[in-house]
N, C-alpha and C positions, 0 to 999 in steps of 0.2 A: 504494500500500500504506500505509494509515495506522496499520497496526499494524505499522510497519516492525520495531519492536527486536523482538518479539514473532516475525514468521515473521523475524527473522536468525538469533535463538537457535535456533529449530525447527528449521533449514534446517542449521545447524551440526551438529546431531544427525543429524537422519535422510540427511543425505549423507555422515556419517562426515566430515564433515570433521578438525572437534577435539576431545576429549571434556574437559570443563570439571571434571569431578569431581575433579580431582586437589587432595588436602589442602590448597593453599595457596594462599587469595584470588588472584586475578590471576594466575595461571599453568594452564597448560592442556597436552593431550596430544597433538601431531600424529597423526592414524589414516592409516592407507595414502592414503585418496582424498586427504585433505587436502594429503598431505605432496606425492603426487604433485604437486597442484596447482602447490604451492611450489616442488618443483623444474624444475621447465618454468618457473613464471616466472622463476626465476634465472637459469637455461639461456639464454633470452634476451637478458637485462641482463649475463649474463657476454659473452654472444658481443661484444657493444657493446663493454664497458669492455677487451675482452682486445686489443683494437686499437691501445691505447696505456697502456694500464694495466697496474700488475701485481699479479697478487694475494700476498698475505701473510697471517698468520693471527701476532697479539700474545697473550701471557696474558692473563687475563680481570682479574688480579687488580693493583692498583695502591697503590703504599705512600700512605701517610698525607701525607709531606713533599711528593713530588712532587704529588699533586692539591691540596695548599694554595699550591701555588707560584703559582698563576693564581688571583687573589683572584676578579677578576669572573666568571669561568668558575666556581669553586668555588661563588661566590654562589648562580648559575642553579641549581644544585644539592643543595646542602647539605641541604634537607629528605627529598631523596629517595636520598640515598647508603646501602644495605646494604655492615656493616662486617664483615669477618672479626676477631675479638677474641684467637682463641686456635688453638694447633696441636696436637693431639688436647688435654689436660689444662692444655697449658702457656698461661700468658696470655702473647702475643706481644710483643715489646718495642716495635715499631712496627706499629701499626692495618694492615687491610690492607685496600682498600674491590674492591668487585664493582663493572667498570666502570659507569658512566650512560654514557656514550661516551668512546672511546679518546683523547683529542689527549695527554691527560695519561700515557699509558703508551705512547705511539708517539713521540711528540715529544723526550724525550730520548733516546729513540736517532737519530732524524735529526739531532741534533746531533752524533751520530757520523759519520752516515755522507755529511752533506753537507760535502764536503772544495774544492771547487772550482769554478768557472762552466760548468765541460766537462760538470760531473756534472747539470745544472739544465737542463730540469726535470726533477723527479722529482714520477713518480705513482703510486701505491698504493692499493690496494680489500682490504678485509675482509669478510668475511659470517659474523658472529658474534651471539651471543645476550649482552646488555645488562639491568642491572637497575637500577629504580626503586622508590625505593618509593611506589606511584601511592598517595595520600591520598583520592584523589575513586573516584565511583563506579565500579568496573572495570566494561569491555564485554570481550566476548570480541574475541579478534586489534585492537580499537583502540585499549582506553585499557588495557592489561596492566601488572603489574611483573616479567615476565622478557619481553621483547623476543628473540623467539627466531630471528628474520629481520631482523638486522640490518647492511642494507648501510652500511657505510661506505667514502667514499674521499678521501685524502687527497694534497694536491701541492702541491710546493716550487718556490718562483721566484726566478728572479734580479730581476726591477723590476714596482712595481707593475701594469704595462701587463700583463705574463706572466699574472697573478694576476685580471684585471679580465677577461681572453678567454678564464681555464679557465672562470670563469663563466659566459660565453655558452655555451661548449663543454660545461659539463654541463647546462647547460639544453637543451640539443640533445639531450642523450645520453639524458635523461628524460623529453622531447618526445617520441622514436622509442619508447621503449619503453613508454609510454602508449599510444600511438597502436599497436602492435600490439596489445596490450591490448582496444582499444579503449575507453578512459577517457578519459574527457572533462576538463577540467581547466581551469582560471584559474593563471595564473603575479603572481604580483605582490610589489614589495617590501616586507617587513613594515615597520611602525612601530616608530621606533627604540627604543622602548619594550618590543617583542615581539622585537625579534633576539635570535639565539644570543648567548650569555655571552660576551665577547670579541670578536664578531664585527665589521668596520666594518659592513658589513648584511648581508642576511637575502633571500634570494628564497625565493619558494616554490608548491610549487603544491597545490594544493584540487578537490577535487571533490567532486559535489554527490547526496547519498543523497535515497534518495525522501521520508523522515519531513521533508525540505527544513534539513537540516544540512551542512553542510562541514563534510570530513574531511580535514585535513593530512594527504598523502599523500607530501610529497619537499620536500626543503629542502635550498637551498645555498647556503653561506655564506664569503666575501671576508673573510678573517683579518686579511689585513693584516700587519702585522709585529708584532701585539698576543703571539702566539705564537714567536714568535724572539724577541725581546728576553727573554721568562722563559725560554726554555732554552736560551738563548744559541746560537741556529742561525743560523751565519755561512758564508760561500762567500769563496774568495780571487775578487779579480778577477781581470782579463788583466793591469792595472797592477800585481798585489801587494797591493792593498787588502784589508781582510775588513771586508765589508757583513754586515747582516739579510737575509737571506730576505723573500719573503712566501709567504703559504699560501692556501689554499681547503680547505675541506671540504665535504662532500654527502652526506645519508642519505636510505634509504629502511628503510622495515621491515613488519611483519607488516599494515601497515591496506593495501598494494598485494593484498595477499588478500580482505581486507574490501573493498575498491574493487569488485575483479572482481565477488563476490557479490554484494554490493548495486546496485550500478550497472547490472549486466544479471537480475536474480533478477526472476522475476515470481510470480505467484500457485499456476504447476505446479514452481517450485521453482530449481534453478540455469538459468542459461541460458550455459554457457561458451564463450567463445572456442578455435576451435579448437586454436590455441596451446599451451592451457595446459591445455586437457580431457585426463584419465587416460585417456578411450578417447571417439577424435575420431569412429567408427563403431561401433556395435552391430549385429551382426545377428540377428536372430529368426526360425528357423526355424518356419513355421507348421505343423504336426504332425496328419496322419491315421494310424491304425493301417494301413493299406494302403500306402502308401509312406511310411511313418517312415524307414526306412532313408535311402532315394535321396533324401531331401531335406536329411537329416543329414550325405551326404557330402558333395553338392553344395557345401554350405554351410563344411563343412570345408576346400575345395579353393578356396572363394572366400576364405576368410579365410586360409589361407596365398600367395593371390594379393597382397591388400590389405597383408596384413602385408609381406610382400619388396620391395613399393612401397617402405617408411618410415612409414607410416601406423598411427599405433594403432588397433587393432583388436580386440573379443571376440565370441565368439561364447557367447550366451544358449542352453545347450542343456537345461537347467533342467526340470524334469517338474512346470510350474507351470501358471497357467492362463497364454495372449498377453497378457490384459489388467492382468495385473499386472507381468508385464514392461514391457509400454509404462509403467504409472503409472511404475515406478523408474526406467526409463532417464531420463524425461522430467524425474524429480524429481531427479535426479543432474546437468544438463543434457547429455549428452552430444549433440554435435552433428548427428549423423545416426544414422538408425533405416533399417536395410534388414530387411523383412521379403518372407519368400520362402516360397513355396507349391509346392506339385506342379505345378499349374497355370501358375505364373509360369516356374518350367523349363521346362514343355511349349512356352510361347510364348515362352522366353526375354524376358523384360521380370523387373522387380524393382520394388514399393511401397516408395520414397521417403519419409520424413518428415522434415523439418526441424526442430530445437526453436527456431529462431529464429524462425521465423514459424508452428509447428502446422501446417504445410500438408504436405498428403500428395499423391502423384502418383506413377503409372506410367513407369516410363523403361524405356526397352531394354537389355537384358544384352548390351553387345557385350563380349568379351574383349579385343579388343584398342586399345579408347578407352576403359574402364571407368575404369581408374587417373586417367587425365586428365581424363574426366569428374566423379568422385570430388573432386578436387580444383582442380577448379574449381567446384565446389558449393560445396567448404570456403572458399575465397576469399572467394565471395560472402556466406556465412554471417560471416564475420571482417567485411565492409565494409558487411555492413546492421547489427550492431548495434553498429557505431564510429557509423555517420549516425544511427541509432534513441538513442543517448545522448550524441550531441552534439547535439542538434535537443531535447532535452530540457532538457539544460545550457541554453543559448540561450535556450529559452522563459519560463524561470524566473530570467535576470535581467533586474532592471526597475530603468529608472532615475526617481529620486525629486529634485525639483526644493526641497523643504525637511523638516526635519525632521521633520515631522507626516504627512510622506507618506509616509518612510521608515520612520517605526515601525508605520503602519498593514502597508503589504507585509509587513512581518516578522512585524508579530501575524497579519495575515489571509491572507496570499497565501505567507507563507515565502519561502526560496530565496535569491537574494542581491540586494542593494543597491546598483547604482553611485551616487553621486554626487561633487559637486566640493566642495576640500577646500583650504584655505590652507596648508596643509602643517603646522602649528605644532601642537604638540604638546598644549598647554591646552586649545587648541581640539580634537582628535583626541579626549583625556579628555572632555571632556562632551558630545561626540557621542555619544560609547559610554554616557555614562550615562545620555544621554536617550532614546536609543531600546533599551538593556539588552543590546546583543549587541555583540562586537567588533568593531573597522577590522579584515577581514583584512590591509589591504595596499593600495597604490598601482599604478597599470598604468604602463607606457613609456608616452609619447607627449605632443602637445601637447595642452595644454587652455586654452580659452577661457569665462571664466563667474565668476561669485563662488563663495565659499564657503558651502554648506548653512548653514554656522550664524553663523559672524562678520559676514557681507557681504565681506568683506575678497576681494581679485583672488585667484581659484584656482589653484594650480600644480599640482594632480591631480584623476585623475580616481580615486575610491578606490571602496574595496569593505565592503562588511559584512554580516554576515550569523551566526546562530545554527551557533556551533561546538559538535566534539565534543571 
């Protein structure tokens, strides 16, 4: 799709997703479909984090002193903080800022409530709406200034070691929940230059839209004791001691929406993961005036079959033409299409279509494998298009053995960039200025080779590529 921004905005529209029109630059309306979307994928990522997490829900709103108490974190933000000035007439005697992210309105209360080493760890998740005020171009759900799906979570440690393996741990916990998804992704650590404000470092993970951009989709980030020491968050030990903490944080937010779309959309419009589709079956009653009825019940009797399963289900019984049904469902992505006939009851069999693949086929109406069959369809629909946009991801990164090689891919081929990297920061800088797009980031692992630009021995193996 090379007019990728083009059918996103379209596809926003005509699927209901958000409606953009609302009075204030960068901000937008969840519609029914949309919202559903959203709350399945939360649904999801809550089942994950309720394992060991717990959720909590902070005011939105943060005084003036407490957000300047953390200079570098304040820094990362300052141009994009909206301030509350006054309370109806009255001018407030202290600023009161709309969160950019919570550390600074959650943080002094953990200094409450972390009392002892018994109490550690402690972990906590929010799912709140965040505001910026975004300067650059807004896109719809990825570069916004109200963040209206904003997951955040945050956890307390007793030694750094606690602090360094919730990392791994929530890399796992965003691993799984991409991967049901089916979103493709690079994890890697950002340059110390791009970390969170305050952060020791920065992981993150990116994936890859068809216009050939990366789009930050989940970032987590090893605090360190940079956040205890400003608000003073100490734990007794077993000896009686009172140490620092350390912390982690990790967010996701509204571009896990944008992922889905884009990542699976094609040309007839969504293509959703079962998952997270509003309605994972559609059925379409095919309609002659000679038995309209007997097909309309059949079909009533199947969809409260399908539904008592667990399975979302609607039943299209609409006095439209079939083929405009088929366009919408298709364009909506709902994942299976059962269209049913007089005919198809007399031989008991049912017309199959899949929007993962457009293929249509006859299967048998049995009653009592149909459930099982159904969802085993939906399975298989879930693990072709996680391989169909991983196998994508994959094909579009190329590694570049010098600099000239690397800006050509980027101008000509798009997508992302491996190459080897001295690690050093000067050098990172005019990498980036010579080929015009970011280092996303650095991968794990060993590397053998010089560096693209210094000659200098390589200590990674990095990435870069045209972000959003």
């Amino acid at each position: 799709m090379s007019e990728f921004s083009e059918w996103f905005h379209n596809i926003l529209e005509e699927a209901e997703i958000i409606d953009t029109r609302y009075p204030i630059k960068g901000m937008h309306v969840w519609q029914p479909q949309g919202f559903k979307i959203r709350k399945y994928a939360l649904s999801l990522l809550k089942e994950i984090l309720d394992e060991d997490h717990e959720e909590v829900l902070f005011p939105m709103l943060i005084p003036e002193d407490e957000l300047a108490k953390e200079a570098i974190h304040v820094k990362g933000f300052e141009e994009e903080v909206y301030w509350v000035t006054h309370g109806g007439l009255t001018p407030l005697n202290k600023k009161l800022a709309l969160r950019p992210t919570s550390e600074t309105a959650m943080y002094p209360m953990f200094a409450l409530w972390v009392r002892s080493h018994t109490d550690l760890p402690m972990k906590y998740y929010q799912v709140v709406n965040t505001f910026r005020y975004e300067t650059k171009h807004t896109r719809p759900l990825i570069r916004v200034r109200e963040i209206t799906t904003f997951k955040e979570a945050h956890t307390i440690h007793a030694d750094s070691d606690g602090a360094s393996k919730q990392v791994e741990r929530a890399i796992e916990i965003y691993s799984s929940f991409f991967d049901q998804l089916g979103i493709p992704y690079v994890v890697t650590r950002r340059p110390e230059w791009d970390k969170f404000p305050g952060a020791d470092y920065t992981m993150a993970f990116d994936t890859l839209l068809p216009d050939g951009k990366t789009l930050q989709i989940g970032t987590v980030h090893n605090l360190g004791q940079t956040f205890a020491h400003t608000f003073d968050i100490t734990y007794e030990t077993a000896e009686g001691e009172h140490e620092y903490v350390y912390q982690t944080c990790y967010g996701l937010s509204d571009r896990v929406i944008a992922s889905i779309i884009g990542v699976h959309g094609d040309s007839s419009g969504l293509n959703l993961p079962p998952s997270v589709a509003p309605y994972q079956i559609v059925i379409v009653p095919v309609l002659f005036k000679k038995n309209a009825q007997e097909v309309l019940d059949f079909c009533n009797k199947l969809q409260d079959k399908i539904k008592k399963a667990g399975l979302r289900v609607h039943l299209d019984d609409r006095d439209i033409r079939a083929g405009k049904k088929y366009y919408g469902w298709e364009m909506r992505g709902v994942p299976l299409r059962l269209e049913i006939g007089p005919r198809d009851i007399e031989n008991k069999k049912m017309v199959l279509v899949r929007r993962d693949t457009m293929e249509k086929e006859t299967i048998d109406y049995n009653e009592e494998t149909l459930i099982n069959d159904l969802n085993t369809i939906l399975d298989d629909v879930t693990c072709n298009l996680k391989d169909k946009a991983w196998d994508k991801l994959q094909e579009n990164i190329r590694p570049a053995g010098t600099l000239e090689e690397a800006k050509n891919i980027i101008t000509n081929q798009q997508g992302i960039v491996s190459f080897l990297w001295c690690g050093d920061e000067s050098c990172g800088k005019e990498i980036e200025e010579y080929v015009t797009v970011d280092i996303l980031g650095v991968k794990e692992g060993v590397t053998e080779g010089k560096c693209i630009e210094c000659g200098k021995d390589a200590r990674h193996v990095a990435l870069l590529a045209k972000t959003y």
